[in-house]
C-alpha positions in Angstrom: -23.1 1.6 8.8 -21.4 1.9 5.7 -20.8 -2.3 4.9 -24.8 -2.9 6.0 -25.6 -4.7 3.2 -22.4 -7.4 3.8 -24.9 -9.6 5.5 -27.0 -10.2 2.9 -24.7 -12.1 0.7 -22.8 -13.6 3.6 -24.7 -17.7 3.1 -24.3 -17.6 -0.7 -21.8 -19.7 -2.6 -18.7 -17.8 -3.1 -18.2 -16.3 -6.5 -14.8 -17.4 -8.1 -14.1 -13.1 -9.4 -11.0 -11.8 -9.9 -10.3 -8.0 -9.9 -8.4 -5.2 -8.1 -10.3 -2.8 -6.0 -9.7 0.7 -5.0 -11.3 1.5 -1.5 -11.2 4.9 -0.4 -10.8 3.1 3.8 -12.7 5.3 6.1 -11.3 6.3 9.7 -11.0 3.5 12.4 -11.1 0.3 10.5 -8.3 -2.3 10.1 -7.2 -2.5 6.6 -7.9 -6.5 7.3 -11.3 -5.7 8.7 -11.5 -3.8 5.5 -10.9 -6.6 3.4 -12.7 -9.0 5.0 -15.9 -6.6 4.4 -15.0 -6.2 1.0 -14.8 -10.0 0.3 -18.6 -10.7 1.7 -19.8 -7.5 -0.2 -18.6 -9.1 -3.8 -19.5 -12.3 -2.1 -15.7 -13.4 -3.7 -13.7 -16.5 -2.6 -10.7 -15.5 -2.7 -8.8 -12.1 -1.5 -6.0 -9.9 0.1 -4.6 -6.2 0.5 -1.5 -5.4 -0.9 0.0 -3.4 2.3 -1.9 -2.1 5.4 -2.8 1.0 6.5 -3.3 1.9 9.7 -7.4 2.3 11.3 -6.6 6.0 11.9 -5.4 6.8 8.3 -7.9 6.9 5.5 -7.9 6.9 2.3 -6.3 4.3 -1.0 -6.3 1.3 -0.1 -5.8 -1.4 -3.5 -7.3 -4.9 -2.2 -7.6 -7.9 -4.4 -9.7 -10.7 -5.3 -9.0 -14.1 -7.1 -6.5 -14.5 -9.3 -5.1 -10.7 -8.4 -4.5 -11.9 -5.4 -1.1 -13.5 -7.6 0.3 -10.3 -8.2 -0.4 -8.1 -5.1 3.1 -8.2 -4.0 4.2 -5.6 -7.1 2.4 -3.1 -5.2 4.4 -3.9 -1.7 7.3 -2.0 -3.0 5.3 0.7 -4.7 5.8 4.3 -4.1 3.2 5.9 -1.9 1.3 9.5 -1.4 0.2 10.7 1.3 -1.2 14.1 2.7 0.2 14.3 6.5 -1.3 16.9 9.2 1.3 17.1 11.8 0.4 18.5 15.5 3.6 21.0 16.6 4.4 21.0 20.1 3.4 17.8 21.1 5.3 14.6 21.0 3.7 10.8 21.7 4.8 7.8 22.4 4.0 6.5 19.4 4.5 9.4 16.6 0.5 9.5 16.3 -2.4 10.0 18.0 -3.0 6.6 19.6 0.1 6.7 21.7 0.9 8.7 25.2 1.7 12.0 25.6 5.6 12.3 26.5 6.5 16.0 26.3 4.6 19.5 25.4 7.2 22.4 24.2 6.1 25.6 23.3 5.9 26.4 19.2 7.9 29.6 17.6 8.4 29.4 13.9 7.9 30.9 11.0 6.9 29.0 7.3 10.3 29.9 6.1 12.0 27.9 9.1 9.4 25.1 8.5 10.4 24.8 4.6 14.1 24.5 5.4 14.0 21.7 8.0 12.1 20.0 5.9 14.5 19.9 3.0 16.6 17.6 5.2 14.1 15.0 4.9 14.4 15.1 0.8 16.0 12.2 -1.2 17.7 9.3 0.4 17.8 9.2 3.9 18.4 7.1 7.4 15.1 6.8 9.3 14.9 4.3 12.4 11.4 3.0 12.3 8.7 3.6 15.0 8.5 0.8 17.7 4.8 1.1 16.9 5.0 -1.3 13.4 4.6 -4.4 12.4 8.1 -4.9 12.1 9.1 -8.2 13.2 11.9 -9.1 16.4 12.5 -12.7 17.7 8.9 -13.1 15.7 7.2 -10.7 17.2 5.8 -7.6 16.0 7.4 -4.5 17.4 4.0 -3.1 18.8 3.9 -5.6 20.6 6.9 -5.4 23.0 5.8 -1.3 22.5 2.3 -2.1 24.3 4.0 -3.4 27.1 6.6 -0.9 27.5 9.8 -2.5 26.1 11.5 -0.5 23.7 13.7 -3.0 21.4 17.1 -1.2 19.4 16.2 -0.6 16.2 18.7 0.1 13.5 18.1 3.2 10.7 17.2 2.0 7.4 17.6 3.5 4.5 14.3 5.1 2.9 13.9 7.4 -0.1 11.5 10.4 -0.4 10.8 11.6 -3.8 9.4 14.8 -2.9 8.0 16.7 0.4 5.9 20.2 0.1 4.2 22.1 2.9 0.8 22.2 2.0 -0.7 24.1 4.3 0.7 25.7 7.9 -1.9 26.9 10.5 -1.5 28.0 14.1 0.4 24.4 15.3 -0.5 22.1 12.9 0.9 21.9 9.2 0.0 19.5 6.3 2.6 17.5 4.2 2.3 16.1 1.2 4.6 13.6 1.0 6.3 11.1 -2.0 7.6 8.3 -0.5 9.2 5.0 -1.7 9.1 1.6 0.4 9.6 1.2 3.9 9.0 5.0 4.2 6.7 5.6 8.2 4.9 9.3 7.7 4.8 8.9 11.8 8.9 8.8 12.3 8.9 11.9 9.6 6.5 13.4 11.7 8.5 12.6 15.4 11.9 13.5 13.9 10.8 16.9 12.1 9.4 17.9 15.5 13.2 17.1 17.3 15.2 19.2 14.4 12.7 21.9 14.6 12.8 21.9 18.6 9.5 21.9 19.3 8.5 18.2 19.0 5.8 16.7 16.9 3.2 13.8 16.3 0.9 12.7 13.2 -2.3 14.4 13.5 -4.1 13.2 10.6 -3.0 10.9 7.7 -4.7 10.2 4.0 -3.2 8.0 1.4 -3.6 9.2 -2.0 -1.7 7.1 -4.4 -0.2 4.0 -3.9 2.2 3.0 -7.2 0.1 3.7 -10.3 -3.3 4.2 -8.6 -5.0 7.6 -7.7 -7.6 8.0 -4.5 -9.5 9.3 -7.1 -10.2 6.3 -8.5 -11.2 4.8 -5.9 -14.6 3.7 -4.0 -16.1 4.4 -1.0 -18.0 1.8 1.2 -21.2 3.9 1.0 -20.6 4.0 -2.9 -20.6 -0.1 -3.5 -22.4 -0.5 -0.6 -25.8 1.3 -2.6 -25.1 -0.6 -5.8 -26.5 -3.4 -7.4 -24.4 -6.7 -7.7 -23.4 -6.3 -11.4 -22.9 -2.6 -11.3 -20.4 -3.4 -8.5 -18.2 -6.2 -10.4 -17.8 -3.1 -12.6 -16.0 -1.2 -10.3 -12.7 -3.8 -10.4 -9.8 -3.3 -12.3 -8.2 -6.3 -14.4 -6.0 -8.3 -12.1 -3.5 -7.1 -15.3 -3.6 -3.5 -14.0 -0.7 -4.4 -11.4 1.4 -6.0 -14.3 1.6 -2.9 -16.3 5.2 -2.4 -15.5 6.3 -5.1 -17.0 6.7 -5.5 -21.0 4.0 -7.5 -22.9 4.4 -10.2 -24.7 1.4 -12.4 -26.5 2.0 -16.1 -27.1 1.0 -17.8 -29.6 -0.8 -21.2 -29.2 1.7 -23.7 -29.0 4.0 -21.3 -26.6 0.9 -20.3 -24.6 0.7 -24.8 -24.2 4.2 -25.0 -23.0 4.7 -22.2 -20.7 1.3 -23.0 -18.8 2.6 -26.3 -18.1 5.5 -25.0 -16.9 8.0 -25.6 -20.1 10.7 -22.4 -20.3 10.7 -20.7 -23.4 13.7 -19.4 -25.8 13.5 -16.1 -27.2 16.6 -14.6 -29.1 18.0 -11.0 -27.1 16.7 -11.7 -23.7 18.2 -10.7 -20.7 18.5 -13.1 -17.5 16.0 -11.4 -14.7 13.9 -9.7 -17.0 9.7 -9.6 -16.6 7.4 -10.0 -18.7 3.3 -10.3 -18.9 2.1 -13.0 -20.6 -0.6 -13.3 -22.4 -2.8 -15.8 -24.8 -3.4 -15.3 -28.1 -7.2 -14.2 -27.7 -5.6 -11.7 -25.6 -6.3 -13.6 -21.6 -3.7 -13.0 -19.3 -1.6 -15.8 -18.6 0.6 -14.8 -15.9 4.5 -13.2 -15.2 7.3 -15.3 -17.0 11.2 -14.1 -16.0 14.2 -14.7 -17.6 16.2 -17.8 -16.4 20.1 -18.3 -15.8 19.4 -20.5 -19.0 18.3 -16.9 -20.6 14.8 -18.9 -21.0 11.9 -17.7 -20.4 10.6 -19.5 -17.1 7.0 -19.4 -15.9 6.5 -17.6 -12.3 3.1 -17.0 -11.5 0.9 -18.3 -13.4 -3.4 -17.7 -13.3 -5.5 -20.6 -12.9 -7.0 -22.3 -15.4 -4.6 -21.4 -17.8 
């Protein structure tokens, strides 16, 4: 088992550690199984993942501990990457592999055929999501009225996908890589490419390989932190301040650094009501995320403990 070692650390007093991880999720585990594992592992009191990924796709999965915990939600609207293997000829219930079979048609295409469909998937389009998400009606998540057969209206949305290649065609299945912003399901792709090429479709296979600014590359598998010693481990986080890049820095100086940490708004000349910015101390600790006010003051927003 890749996570054996979780239970070793399981009774000690959780460690107040603040990072981000990249976890390379292996096949058939929950991302919040995933997290969960990954919180006894560092032994860390504090986590959560910044967007799921479902147990039959693998690959990047950013999770965070203490204080990064503050700024997950800058990667919920991050662009994604993905490498999709999509079955031809067969269409589920669900767009994947975990639903029903609902219909088998015969495949006759050619890559040229394949290339051109897919350019009507490029840029800004209307996609109606799968009743297998998390998406919520009357409360309820939408797989759940789908696991006992109710299908609820859903409306399109509007999605945006930055760029769609064929990667790879072979017999009935073909691999996409695939650019996607927010809101974006590879499984709907998947279901309505099969429909305008005639021959229906379903997600075969699914790998994540960049979520915002972060590369699966980068990343760690469970075997990998699993075989390492406790401090060579803590290595392996990034600063909770890797999710902030966006934003402008700006360094405080002591006084400042006083007044916006107990939550006093700040005037700068030339700024810009809405604007983020990263703050920091002036021995260089991260502060927090500071926006512009209707005042055009700099007000605290989320601030790290301690500070």
């Amino acid at each position: 088992m890749p996570w054996k070692k979780i239970a070793t650390t399981s009774r000690m007093m959780k460690r107040k550690i603040d990072g981000v991880l990249l976890l390379d999720k292996p096949v058939g585990l929950t991302s919040n199984s995933a997290l969960q594992k990954a919180k006894r592992l560092f032994n860390a009191a504090k986590a959560g993942h910044t967007g799921t990924l479902d147990p039959f796709a693998t690959g990047l999965l950013p999770l965070c501990l203490g204080e990064a915990t503050k700024f997950s939600q800058f990667l919920l609207d991050a662009d994604k990457v993905y490498l999709a293997e999509v079955k031809l000829g067969i269409r589920t219930s669900s767009g994947d592999t975990e639903g029903d079979i609902i219909a088998t048609r015969p495949v006759s295409l050619d890559e040229a055929a394949l290339r051109q469909a897919l350019q009507g998937f490029m840029g800004e389009i209307e996609q109606i999501p799968p009743m297998h998400s998390a998406l919520k009606h009357q409360g309820r998540p939408l797989y759940e009225y789908a696991r006992k057969g109710v299908e609820i209206e859903r409306k399109p949305r509007r999605v945006v996908v930055h760029e769609l290649t064929l990667e790879g065609l072979g017999g009935d299945t073909c691999t996409l890589r695939v650019h996607c912003g927010k809101g974006f399901y590879v499984r709907a792709l998947a279901d309505d490419l099969g429909e305008v090429l005639g021959c229906g479709a379903h997600l075969y296979g699914l790998r994540r390989t960049g979520v915002g600014p972060f590369d699966i590359s980068q990343a760690w598998t469970p075997e990998q932190l699993t075989a390492m010693a406790d401090l060579d481990r803590d290595h392996c986080l990034q600063p909770a301040d890797i999710l902030l890049r966006h934003l402008p820095e700006m360094k405080l100086d002591v006084e400042s650094a006083w007044q916006i940490t107990h939550g006093q708004p700040l005037w700068f000349p030339k700024l810009a009501v809405g604007d983020g910015f990263r703050l920091y101390a002036p021995d260089g600790a991260l502060l927090g995320v500071a926006e512009v006010n209707e005042d055009g003051k700099l007000a605290p927003k989320r601030l790290v403990a301690g500070t």
